[in-house]
N, C-alpha and C positions, 0 to 999 in steps of 0.2 A: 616473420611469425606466421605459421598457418593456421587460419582463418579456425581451425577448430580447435588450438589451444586459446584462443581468446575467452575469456572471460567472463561472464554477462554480468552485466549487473540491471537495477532498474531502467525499463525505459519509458516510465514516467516522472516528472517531476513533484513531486509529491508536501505538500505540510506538512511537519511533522514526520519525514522521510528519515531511516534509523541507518542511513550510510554513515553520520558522523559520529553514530556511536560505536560499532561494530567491536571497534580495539578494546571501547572498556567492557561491549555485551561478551566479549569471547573470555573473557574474566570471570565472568561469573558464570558463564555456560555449565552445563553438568558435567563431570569428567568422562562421563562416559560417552560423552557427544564429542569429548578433544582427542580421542586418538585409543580410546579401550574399548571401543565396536560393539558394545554393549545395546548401542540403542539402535533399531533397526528403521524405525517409524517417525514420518515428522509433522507435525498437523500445526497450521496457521492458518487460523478461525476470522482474521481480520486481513486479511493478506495485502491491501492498498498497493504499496507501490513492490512490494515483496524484498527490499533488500535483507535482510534477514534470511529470509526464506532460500534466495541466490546464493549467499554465502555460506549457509550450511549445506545447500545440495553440490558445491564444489568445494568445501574444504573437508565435510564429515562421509563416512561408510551409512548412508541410509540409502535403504532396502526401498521404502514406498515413501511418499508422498502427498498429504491429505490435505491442498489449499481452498481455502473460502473465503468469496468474496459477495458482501451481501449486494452491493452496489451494480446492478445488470449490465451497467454500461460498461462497468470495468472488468467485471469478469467477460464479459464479450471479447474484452480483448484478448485476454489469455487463451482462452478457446481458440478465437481466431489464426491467434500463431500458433497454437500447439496444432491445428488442422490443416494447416497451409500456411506456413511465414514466408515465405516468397509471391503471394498473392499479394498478402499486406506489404510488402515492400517493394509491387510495381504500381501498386494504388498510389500509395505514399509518396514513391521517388516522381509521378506526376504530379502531383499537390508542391511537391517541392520545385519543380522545374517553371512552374508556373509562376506559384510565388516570385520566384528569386527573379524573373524577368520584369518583375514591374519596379516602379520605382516605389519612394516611400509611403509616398501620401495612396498611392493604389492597393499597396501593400496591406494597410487600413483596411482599406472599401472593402479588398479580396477578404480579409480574415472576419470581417463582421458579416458580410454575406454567406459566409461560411459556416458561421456561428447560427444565422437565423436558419441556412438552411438543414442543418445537426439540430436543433432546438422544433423546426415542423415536422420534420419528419421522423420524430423518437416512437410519437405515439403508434407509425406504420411496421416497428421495430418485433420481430417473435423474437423475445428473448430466450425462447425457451426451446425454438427448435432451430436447429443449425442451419445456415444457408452458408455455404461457402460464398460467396458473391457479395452477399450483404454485409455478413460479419465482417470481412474482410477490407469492404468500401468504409465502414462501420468504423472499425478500428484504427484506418489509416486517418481518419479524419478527429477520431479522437486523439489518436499522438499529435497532428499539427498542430492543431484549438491549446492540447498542453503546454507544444514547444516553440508556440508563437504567442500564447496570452500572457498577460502581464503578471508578474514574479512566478510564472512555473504554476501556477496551482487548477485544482482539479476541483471545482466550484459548483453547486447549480441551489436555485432557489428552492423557493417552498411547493414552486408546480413542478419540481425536476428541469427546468429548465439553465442551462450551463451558460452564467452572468455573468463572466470573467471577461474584463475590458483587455484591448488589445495590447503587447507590451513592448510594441516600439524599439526589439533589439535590431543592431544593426546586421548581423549575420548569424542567427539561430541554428544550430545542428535540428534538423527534421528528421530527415531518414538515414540513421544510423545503421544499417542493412546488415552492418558484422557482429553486432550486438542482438540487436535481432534474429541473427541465425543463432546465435549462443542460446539466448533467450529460447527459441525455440528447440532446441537438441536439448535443454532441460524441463520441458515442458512434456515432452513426448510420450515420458510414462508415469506425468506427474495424475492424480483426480482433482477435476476442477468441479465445485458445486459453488451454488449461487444461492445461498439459504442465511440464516438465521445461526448465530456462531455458535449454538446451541447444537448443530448437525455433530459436534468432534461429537460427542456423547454417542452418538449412536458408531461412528467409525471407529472409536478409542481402540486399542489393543497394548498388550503390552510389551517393555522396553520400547517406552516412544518417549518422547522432548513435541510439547507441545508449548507452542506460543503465542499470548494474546496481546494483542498491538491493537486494542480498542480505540475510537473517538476520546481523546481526551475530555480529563473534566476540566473543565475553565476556571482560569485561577482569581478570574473574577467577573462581576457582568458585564466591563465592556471589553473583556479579551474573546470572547466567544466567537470561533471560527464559523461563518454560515457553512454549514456543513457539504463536504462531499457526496450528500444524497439526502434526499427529503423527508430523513427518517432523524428524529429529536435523540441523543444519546444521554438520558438527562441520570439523576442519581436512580433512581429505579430499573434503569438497565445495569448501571452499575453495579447496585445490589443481586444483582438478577446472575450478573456475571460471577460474581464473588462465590456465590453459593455453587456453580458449574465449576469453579476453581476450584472447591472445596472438594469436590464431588471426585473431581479428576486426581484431585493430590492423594486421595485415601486407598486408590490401585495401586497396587504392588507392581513397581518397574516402571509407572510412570511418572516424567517429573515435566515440571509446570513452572514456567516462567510468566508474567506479567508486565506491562511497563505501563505507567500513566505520569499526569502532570503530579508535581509536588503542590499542596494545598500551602504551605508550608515560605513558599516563595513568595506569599500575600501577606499570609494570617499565620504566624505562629503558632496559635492556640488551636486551627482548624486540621485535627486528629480523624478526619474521614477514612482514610486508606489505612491510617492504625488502628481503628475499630473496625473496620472490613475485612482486614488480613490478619487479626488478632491471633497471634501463635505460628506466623508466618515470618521466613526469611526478609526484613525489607533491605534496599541497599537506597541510598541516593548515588546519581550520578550527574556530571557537568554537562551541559547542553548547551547549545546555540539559539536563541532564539531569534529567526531571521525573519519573520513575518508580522511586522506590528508599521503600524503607518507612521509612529511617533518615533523616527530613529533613534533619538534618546532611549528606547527603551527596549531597543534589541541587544542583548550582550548573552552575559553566561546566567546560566539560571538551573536549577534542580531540577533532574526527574526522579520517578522513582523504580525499580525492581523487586519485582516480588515475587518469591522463589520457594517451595517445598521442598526445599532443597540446603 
């Protein structure tokens, strides 16, 4: 196969990562996103690990491109590749070569110093204006910490600091370099911004499929993921969010998809998301849930879809 029909998909590992939904999102997709070309625009306002977003830029006819990531570090990345993905992946494939020559217990040492030294020096970080060099060392170092820390996730405290303990696989894929290149050739004329998901509002246009992949709400106090970024996702962005749904679903030719946790997979009675999308399409769908410490209590669980559509 050459190298430019390959595929991309995410290459981060991600919580909450919407790869093993995809069969049943493309179900509910708008028809005019499955093959009647109707929608030329695609904006994801939460973009995390972007699987969604990869598989509409390679299965749908969309003209532009509008992702946002409010998280600096992860939009660093995109940037990164979409500027240079061959930098990022001679940075990378050394961070690899290094790696894989130590033995286990070194392997340790290597990724935890690796960890403090990504964690001193974030604050020396322009997030805001491009270095090729930085970004690049930047982002290579953010895939390994992803694809060497323990269960995949993409973690940092309350100072921003990334506290994801090491995870001890025995042979990790790091630098993925044909995925990478994919990743990048769909990057190239994509717009990357690093704002507040409130930015689609100002980019909107119409015949667009716009999609929000928010911070879940927690199905209860002690499910609550320390979040991907040091910013609280609590019900008041929710609400906040709700009303920019409303706002986007009332333009003619645009349609608006949503996904969050089910309230519902606790508390029966907790009707949050059906008094927020009040006169809104909802759908439930089957999930996995793979991240809980209490293995008894990873299996199939509810999310939900919420569509103007």
């Amino acid at each position: 196969m050459k190298e430019n029909n390959i595929q991309a998909r995410p290459f981060l590992k991600w919580a909450g990562g919407k790869g093993q939904l995809l069969e049943q999102f493309q179900l509910c997709f708008p028809h005019e996103l499955n093959g009647e070309g109707i929608i030329k625009q695609y904006y994801e306002p939460f973009l995390g690990s972007g699987a969604v977003f990869f598989w509409v830029m390679q299965n749908c006819k969309i003209e532009k491109a509008y992702i946002n990531e409010f998280n600096p570090e992860i939009c660093l990345c995109y940037v990164a590749i979409q500027k240079n993905v061959e930098r990022v992946i001679n940075y990378l494939k050394t961070l690899e070569k290094k790696y894989r020559e130590l033995d286990s217990a070194s392997q340790e040492l290597f990724y935890y110093r690796a960890r403090n030294d990504y964690n001193r020096t974030r604050q020396s970080v322009n997030f805001r204006k491009y270095s090729m060099k930085e970004y690049s060392k930047r982002t290579a170092m953010t895939i390994f910490l992803n694809r060497t820390c323990f269960n995949g996730l993409y973690r940092v405290n309350s100072k921003g600091d990334f506290n994801v303990p090491f995870g001890r696989y025995k042979n990790p894929t790091i630098c993925d370099a044909q995925n990478l290149r994919a990743v990048g050739r769909i990057l190239k004329s994509v717009i990357i911004t690093n704002d507040d998901f409130a930015v689609v509002q100002k980019q909107i246009k119409q015949h667009s499929f716009v999609y929000f992949d928010p911070p879940y709400r927690p199905l209860n106090k002690t499910s609550s993921f320390t979040s991907y970024s040091n910013n609280e996702f609590n019900d008041e962005e929710q609400q906040r969010l709700a009303v920019i749904f409303k706002r986007l679903a009332e333009i003619h030719g645009v349609k608006v998809m949503l996904s969050n946790s089910d309230p519902k997979n606790e508390n029966k009675e907790d009707n949050f998301f059906e008094r927020l999308y009040s006169g809104f399409r909802i759908e439930r769908l089957k999930a996995r849930r793979m991240i809980n410490c209490d293995a008894s209590k990873r299996g199939e669980i509810n999310e939900l879809l919420v569509m103007n559509y």
